[in-house]
C-alpha positions in Angstrom: 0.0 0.0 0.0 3.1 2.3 0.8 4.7 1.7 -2.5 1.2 2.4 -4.3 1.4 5.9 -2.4 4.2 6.8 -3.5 4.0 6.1 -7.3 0.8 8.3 -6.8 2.8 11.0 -5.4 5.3 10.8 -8.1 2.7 11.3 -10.9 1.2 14.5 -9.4 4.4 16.0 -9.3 5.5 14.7 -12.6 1.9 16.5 -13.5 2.6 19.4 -11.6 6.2 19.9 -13.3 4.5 19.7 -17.0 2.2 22.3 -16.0 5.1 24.5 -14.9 7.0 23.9 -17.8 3.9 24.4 -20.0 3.5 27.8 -18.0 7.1 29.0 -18.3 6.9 27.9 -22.7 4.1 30.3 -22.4 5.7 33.0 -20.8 8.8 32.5 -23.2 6.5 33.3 -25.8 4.6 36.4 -24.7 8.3 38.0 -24.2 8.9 36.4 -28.0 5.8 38.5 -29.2 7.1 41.5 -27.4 10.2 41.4 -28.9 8.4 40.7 -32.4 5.8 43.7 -31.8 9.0 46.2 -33.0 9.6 43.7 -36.6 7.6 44.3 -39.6 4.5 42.8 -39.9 5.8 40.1 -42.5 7.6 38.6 -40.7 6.2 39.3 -36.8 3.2 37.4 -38.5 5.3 34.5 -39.4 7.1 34.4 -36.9 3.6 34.2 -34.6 2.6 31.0 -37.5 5.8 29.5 -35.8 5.2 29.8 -32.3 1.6 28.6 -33.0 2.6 25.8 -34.2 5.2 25.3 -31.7 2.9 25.3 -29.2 0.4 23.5 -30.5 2.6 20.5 -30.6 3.5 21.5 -27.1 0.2 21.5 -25.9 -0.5 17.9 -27.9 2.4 16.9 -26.2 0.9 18.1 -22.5 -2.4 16.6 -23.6 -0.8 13.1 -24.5 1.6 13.1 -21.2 -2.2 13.8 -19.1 -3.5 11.3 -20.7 -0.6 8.8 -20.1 -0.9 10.2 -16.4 -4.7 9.1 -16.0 -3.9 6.3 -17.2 -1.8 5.8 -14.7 -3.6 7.2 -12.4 -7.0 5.0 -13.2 -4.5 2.0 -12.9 -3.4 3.0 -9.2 -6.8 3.2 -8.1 -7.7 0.0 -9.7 -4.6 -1.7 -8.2 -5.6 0.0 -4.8 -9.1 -1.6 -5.1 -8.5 -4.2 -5.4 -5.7 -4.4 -2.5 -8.8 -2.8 -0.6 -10.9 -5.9 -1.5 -7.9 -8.2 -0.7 -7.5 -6.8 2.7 -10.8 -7.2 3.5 -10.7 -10.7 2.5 -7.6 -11.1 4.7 -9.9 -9.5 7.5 -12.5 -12.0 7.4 -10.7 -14.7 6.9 -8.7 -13.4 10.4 -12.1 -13.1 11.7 -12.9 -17.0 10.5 -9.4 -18.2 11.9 -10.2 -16.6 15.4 -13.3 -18.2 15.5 -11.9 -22.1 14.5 -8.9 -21.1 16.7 -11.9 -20.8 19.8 -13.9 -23.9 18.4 -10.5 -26.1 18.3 -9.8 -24.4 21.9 -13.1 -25.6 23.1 -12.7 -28.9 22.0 -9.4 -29.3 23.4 -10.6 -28.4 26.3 -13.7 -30.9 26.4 -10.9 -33.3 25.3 -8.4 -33.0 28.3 -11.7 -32.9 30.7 -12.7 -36.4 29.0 -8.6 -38.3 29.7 -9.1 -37.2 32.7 -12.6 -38.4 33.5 -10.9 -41.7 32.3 -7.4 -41.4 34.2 -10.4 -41.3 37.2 -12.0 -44.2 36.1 -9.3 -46.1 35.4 -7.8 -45.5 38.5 -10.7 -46.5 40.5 -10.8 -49.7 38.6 -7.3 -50.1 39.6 -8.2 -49.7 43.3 -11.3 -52.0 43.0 -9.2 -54.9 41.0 -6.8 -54.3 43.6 -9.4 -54.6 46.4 -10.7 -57.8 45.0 -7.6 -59.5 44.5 -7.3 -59.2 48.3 -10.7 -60.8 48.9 -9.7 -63.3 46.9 -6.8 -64.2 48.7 -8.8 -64.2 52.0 -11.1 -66.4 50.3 -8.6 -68.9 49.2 -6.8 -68.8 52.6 -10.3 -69.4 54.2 -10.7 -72.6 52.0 -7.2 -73.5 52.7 -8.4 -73.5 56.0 -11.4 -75.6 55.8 -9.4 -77.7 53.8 -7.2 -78.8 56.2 -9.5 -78.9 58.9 -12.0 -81.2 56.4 -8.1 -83.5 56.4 -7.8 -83.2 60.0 -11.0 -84.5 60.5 -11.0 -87.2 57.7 -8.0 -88.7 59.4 -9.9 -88.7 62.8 -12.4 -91.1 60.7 -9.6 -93.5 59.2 -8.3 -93.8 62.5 -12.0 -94.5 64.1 -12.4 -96.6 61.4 -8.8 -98.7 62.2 -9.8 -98.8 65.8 -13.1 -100.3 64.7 -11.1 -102.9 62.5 -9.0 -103.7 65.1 -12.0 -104.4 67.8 -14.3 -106.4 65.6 -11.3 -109.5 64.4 -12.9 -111.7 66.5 -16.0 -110.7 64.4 -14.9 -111.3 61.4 -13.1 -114.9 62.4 -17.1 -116.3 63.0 -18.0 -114.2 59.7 -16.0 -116.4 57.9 -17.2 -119.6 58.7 -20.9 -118.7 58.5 -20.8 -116.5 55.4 -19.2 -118.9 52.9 -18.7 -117.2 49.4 -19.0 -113.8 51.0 -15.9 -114.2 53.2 -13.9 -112.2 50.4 -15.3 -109.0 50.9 -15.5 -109.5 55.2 -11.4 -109.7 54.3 -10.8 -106.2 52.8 -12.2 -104.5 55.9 -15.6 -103.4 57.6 -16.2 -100.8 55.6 -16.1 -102.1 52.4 -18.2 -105.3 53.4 -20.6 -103.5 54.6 -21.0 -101.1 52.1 -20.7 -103.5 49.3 -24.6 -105.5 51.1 -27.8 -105.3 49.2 -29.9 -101.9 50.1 -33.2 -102.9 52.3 -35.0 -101.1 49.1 -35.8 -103.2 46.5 -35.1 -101.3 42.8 -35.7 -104.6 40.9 -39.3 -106.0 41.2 -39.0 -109.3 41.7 -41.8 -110.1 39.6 -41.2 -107.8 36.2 -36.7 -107.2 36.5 -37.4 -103.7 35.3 -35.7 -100.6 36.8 -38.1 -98.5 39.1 -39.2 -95.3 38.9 -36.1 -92.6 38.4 -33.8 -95.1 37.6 -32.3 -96.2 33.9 -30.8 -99.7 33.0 -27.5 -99.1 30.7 -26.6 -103.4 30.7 -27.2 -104.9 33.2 -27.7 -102.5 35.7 -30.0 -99.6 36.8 -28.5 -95.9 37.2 -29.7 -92.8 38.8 -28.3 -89.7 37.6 -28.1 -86.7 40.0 -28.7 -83.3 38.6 -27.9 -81.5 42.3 -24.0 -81.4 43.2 -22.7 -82.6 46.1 -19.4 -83.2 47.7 -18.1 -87.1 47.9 -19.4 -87.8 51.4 -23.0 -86.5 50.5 -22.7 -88.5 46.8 -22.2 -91.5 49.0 -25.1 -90.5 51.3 -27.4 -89.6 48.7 -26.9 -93.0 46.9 -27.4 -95.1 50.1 -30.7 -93.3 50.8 -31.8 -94.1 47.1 -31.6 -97.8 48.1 -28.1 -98.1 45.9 -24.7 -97.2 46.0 -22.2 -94.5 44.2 -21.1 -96.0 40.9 -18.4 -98.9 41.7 -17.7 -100.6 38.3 -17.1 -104.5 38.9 -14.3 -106.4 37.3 -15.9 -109.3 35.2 -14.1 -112.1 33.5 -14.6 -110.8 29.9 -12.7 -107.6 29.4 -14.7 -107.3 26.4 -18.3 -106.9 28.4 -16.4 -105.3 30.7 -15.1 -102.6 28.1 -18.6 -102.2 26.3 -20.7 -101.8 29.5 -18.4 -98.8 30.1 -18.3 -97.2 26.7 -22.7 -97.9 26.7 -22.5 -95.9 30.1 -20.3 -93.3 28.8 -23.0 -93.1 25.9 -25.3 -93.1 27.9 -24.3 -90.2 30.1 -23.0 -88.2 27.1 -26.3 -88.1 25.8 -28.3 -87.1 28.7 -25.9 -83.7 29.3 -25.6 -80.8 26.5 -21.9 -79.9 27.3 -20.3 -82.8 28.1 -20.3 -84.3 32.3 -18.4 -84.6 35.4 -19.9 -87.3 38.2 -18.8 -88.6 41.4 -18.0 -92.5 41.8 -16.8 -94.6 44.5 -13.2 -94.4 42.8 -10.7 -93.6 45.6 -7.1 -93.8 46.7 -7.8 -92.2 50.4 -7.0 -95.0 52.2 -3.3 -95.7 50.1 -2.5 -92.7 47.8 -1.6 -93.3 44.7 -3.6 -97.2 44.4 -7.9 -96.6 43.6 -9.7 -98.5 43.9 -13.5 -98.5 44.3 -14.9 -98.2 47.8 -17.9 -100.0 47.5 -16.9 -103.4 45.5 -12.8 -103.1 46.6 -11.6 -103.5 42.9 -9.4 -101.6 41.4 -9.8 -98.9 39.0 -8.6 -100.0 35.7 -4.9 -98.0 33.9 -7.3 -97.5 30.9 -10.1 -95.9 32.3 -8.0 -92.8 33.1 -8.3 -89.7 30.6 -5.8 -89.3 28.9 -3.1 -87.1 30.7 -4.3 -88.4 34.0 -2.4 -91.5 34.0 -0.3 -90.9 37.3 -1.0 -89.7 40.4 1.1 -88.6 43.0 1.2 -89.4 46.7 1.4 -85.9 47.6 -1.4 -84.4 45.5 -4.7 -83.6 47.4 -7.1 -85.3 44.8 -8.1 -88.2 46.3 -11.6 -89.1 44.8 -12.4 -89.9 41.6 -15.5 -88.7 38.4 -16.3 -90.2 35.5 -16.3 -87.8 32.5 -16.5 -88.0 28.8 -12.7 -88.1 28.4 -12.9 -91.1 31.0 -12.3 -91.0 34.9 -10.4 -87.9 36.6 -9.0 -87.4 40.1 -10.8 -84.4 41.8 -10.6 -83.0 45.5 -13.3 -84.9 47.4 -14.0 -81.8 48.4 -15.7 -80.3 45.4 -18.8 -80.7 44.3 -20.2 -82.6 41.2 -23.8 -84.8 40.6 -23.9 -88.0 42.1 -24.3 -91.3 39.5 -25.6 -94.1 41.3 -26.6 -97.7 40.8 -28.2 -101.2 41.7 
């Protein structure tokens, strides 16, 4: 805009000296007329034809250089238009910046106020992750608790239960001779003889052979299926006060009737649950770790029978009671609770 100024300036007074030099030609000549006013007419008049014509091409000349000079002119003003309409258009668009500039600033704003809404949050759920981790851990010390208290206590039994072996020998000697075939099962202890007796309830009408009401046949035998979990004790419970006993697979003499009653039990059982199925049996190696056996019928729990993966068991490990699953049999605490299967 400066620079525009001052080409402006400079025409005017580029103007200004024409016109002086115009006014000076003119006074030249009124002192050349003087001086011609004391010649003869002849020549005074053409002498005056001359200076006419002189300054007529003088004055074409001024009228040309005006000219040139509007021109100019008319070209600075259009030039400082349109600078004029520039600057406005630099003014709004300031005017437009400001107000994005305000718009971004609010949204910054809103921004740093939501980060840390959720550095809040987040650090609450820190604190309450933290918090339940800890009543986690008092939750699995309490069980670790009960736990060994639930051992404590199951060793009281086994040694109530050795006393009572040890006080009913004599017992057992008469057993022998009056039970027959049946002194076997008097051999392997108390418990397991009496266990291993025929419920008072009849489940097999005597009349039809058909399983009562409740119960399924899979073989040979009749099965109930719990639906309500239970720990092992209450499994064994539950069964005796069906009028059976928790699941105690018998060895037979043919492996191969042995095999297919448990694969049609399996079958059996996968098709009564949706997502496969976990259920307590008699299996057991709480009276030797490491050997199971079944505590009803005293045999032993077949290698084969195991899942796969489950195959050893050490003496130290505080699964001591056995399920039957669809990958085969597992060791689970005897503490946990799973349905009871039972059968007659």
């Amino acid at each position: 805009m400066m620079a525009m100024l001052r080409r402006l300036l400079m025409l005017v007074l580029v103007t200004s000296s024409a016109a002086k030099g115009l006014r000076a030609s003119v006074a030249n000549d009124n002192t050349i007329i003087e001086s011609y006013s004391r010649q003869p007419s002849s020549v005074v008049i053409e002498n005056l034809h001359r200076g006419h014509d002189s300054l007529i091409v003088k004055l074409r000349e001024v009228h040309d250089s005006l000219k040139d000079d509007e021109l100019k002119l008319n070209n600075v003003f259009y030039k400082l238009g349109l600078h004029d309409t520039e600057l406005k258009g630099l003014s709004s668009s300031a005017r437009h910046m400001t107000s994005s500039t305000r718009r971004i600033e609010a949204k910054l704003n809103k921004h740093a106020f939501n980060v840390d809404f959720l550095r809040r949050n987040f650090k609450a759920l820190e604190d309450r992750v933290e918090q339940e981790g800890k009543a986690s851990d008092e939750e699995m010390n309490n069980l670790e608790v009960k736990t060994v208290r639930l051992e404590e206590r199951l060793a009281e039994v086994l040694s109530r239960l050795s006393s009572l072996e040890n006080s009913t020998e004599s017992l057992k000697r008469e057993m022998r001779h009056g039970l027959g075939s049946q002194a076997k099962l008097v051999e392997s202890g108390p418990l397991v003889y009496y266990a291993s007796q025929a419920s008072p309830k009849s489940i097999f009408p005597a009349d039809q052979g058909v399983c009562a009401s409740g119960w399924t046949r899979v073989g040979h035998l009749c099965y109930w299926i719990g639906r309500e979990e239970v720990s092992y004790t209450e499994a064994v419970a539950q069964c005796t006060s069906k009028g059976g006993i928790l699941l105690s697979l018998e060895h037979q003499q043919d492996t191969r009737d042995y095999d297919d009653h448990f694969k049609a039990l399996k079958d059996h059982l996968r098709k009564e649950s949706e997502h496969g199925f976990m259920f307590f049996t008699s299996a057991t190696d709480i009276f030797t770790p490491g050997k199971w056996s079944f505590l009803i019928t005293g045999d032993s729990l077949p290698h084969k029978l195991w899942a796969k993966g489950v195959s050893s068991h050490s003496s130290n490990d505080s699964r001591h009671c056995g399920v039957i699953s669809n990958f085969g049999f597992l060791d689970v605490q005897c503490s946990q609770k799973y349905p009871a299967i039972c059968q007659v």
